[in-house]
C-alpha positions in Angstrom: 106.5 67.5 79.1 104.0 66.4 76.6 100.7 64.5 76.8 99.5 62.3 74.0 96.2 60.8 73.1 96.3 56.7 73.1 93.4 56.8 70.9 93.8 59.4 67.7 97.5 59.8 68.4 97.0 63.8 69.2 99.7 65.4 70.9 100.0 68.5 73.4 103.1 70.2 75.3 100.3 71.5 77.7 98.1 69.3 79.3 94.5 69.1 77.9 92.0 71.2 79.0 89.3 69.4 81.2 91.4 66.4 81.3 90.4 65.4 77.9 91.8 65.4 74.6 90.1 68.2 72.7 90.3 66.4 69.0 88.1 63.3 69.9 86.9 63.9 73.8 88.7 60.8 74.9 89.9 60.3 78.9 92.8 58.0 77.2 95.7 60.1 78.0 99.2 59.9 78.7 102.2 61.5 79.8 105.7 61.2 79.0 107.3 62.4 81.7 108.9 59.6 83.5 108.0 60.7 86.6 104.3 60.5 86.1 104.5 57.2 84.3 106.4 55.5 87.3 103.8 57.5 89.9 100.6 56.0 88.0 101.8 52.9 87.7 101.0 50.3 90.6 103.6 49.6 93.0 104.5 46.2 94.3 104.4 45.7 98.2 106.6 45.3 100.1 108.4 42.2 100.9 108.8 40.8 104.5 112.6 41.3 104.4 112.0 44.8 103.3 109.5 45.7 106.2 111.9 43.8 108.6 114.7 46.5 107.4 112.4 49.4 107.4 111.4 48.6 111.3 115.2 47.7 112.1 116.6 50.9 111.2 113.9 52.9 112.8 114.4 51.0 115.9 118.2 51.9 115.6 116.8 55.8 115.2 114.8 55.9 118.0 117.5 54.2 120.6 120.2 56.8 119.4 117.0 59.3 120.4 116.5 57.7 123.1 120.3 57.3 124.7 121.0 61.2 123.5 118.9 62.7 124.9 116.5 60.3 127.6 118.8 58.5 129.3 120.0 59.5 132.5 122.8 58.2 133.3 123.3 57.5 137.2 126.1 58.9 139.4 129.2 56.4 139.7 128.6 55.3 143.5 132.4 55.5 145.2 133.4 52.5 146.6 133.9 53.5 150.2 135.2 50.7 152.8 134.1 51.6 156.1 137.5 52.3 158.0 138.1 51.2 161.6 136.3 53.2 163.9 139.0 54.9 166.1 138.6 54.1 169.9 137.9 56.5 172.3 140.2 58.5 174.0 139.4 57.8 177.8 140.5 61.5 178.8 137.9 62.8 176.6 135.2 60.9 178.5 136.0 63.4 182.3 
């Protein structure tokens, strides 16, 4: 990775001590990593349709969460039809 000087052009493959170029003391450095240039730039914000994804997919996260491992299911309730009640035998009843 180098660094160069934007004002006397001096060039480095460390980075200069103190922060500062050491030929003319200036603060007016670069990098030419790629990395660093796209990190110091400014980013744009996000857009509306953008956020609107972002809070979509996280809600979609947090159900699967929430369905896995949360939710309790409840017990199928069987379907039981009360039969006819069987009459009484009248010789039971001495």
């Amino acid at each position: 990775m180098a660094y160069i000087c934007n004002d006397c052009s001096n060039r480095s493959t460390k980075r200069f001590p103190s922060g500062k170029c050491p030929a003319c003391d200036s603060y007016n450095i670069r990098s030419t990593d790629k990395f660093t240039l796209t990190s110091t730039q400014e980013r744009k914000p996000k857009t509306l349709f953008e956020i609107f994804i972002l809070i979509l997919l996280w809600g979609l996260i947090a159900y699967g969460g929430w369905s896995k491992y949360y939710r309790h299911d409840q017990p199928a309730k069987p379907n039981a039809v009360p039969t006819a009640t069987k009459a009484e035998d009248p010789a039971l009843g001495y």
